[in-house]
C-alpha positions in Angstrom: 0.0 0.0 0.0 1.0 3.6 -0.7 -0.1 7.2 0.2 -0.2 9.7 -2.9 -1.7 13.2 -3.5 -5.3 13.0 -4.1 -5.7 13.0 -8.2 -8.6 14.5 -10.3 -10.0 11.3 -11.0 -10.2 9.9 -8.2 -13.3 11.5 -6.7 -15.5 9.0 -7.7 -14.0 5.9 -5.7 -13.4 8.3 -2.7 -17.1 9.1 -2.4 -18.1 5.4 -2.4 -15.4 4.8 0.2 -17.0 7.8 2.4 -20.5 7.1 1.6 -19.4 3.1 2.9 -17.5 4.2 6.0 -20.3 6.6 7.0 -23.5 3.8 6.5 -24.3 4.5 10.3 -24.8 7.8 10.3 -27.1 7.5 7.4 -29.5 6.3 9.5 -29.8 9.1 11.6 -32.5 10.8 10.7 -31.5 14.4 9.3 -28.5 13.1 7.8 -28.9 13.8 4.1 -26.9 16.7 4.3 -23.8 14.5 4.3 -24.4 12.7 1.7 -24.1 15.7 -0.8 -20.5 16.4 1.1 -19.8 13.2 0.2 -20.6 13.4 -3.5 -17.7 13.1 -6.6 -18.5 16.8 -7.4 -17.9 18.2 -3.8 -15.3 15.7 -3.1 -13.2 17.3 -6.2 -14.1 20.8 -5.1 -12.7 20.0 -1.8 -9.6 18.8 -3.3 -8.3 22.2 -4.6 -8.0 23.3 -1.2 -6.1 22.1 1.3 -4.4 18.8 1.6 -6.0 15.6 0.0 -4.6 12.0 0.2 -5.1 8.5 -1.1 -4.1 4.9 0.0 -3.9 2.9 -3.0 -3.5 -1.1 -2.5 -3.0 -2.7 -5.6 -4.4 0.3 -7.9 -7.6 0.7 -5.7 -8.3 3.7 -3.7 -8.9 2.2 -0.5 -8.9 5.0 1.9 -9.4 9.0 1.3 -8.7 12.0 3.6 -8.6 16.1 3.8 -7.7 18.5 6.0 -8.2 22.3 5.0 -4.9 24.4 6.7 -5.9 27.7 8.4 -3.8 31.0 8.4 -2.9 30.5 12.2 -0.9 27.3 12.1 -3.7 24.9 12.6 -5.5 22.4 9.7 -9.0 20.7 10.2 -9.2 17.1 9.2 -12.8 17.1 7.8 -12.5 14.1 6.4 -11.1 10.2 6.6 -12.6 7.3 5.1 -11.3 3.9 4.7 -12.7 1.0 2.4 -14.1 -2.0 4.5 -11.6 -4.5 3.9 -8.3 -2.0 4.2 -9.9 -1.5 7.9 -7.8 -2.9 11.1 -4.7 -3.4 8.7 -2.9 0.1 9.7 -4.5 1.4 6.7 -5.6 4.6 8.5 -3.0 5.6 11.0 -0.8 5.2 7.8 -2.9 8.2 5.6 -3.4 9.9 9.1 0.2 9.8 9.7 1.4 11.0 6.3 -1.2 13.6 6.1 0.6 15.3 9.6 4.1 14.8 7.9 2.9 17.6 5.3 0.9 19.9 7.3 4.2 20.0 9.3 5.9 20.5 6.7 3.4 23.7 6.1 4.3 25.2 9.1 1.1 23.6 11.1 1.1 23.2 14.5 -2.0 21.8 15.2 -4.2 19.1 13.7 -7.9 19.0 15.0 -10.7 17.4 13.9 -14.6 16.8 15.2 -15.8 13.2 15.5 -19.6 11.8 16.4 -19.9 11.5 20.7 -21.6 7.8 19.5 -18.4 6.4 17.1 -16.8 4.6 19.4 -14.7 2.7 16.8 -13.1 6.6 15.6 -12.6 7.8 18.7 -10.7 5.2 19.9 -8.8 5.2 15.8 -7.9 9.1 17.1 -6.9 8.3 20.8 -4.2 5.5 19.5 -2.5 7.9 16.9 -1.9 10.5 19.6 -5.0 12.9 19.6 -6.8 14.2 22.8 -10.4 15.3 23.8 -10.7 19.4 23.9 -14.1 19.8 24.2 -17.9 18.7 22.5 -20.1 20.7 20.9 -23.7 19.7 21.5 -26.4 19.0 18.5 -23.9 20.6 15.8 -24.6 18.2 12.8 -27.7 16.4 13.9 -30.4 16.9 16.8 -29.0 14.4 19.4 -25.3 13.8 17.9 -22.7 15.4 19.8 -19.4 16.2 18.2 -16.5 15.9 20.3 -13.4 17.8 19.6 -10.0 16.3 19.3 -6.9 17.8 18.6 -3.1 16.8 18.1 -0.2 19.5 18.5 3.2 18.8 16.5 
C-alpha cells in the first residue's frame, strides 16, 4: 500500500469509500446533508484546497482524507474514510500519519478534527495515533449527535 496526493480522477471511488465508511450515520434521521459532502463533485471541489490523500493497495483507492490548513498554524481534518476490507490493517493511521508529515511541513502546529460523541470505533482510531479530547459541541450536525473535539499539537 502507498499514500499519494489525491488525483482529479479519483473522486468517484473516494465518495463510495466515504458514503461506505459513513452507513451508520445514514440512519440518523436528518443526515442527508452529508451525503451531498460526500458526492464526486464536492469531493473534487474540496480537493483544490487544502491537503488531499489516497491509499492505493493494488491500484484501488482504499482509503481518502482532507484537511483544510488555516492562516494561524492549525489544519482541520474534515475528512477520513477507509474502504471495509483496508480496515484494522494500519490502513488509517498510515494516511493519518502522512497527512501530519505535510501539514508540518506547512508550518502547522496543530491538527484538529470533530468526531460523532456515538463512534466509538473513531474515537478510539484518534486516541491510538496521539489525539486528545478538547471539548464537545452539543447538536452541531444532527439533533442528538454530539461532536467531540479532538486535537493533536506537533
Amino acid at each position: 500500500m502507498r499514500i499519494r496526493k489525491f488525483r482529479k480522477g479519483d473522486e468517484r471511488q473516494c465518495s463510495a469509500i466515504l458514503l461506505k465508511s459513513f452507513h451508520w450515520y445514514f440512519e440518523l434521521k436528518g443526515s442527508r446533508w452529508l451525503r451531498k459532502k460526500f458526492s464526486a463533485a464536492c469531493i473534487a471541489g474540496e480537493a483544490k484546497n487544502g491537503i488531499s490523500l489516497v491509499a492505493v493497495d493494488d491500484d484501488d483507492i482504499v482509503g481518502y482524507c482532507h484537511a483544510g490548513i488555516s492562516g494561524y498554524g492549525a489544519a482541520y481534518l474534515s475528512t477520513i474514510g477507509i474502504s471495509p476490507g483496508a480496515r484494522h490493517r494500519g490502513t488509517g493511521s498510515r494516511l493519518l500519519g502522512e497527512l501530519e508529515t505535510r501539514c508540518r511541513k506547512r508550518g502547522v502546529r496543530k491538527l484538529w478534527l470533530m468526531v460523532t460523541h456515538i463512534n466509538t470505533e473513531a474515537i478510539e482510531f484518534y486516541r491510538r495515533n496521539g489525539y486528545s479530547r478538547e471539548g464537545l459541541v452539543r447538536d452541531l450536525t444532527l439533533e442528538g449527535a454530539h461532536e467531540i473535539i479532538m486535537s493533536k499539537h506537533f
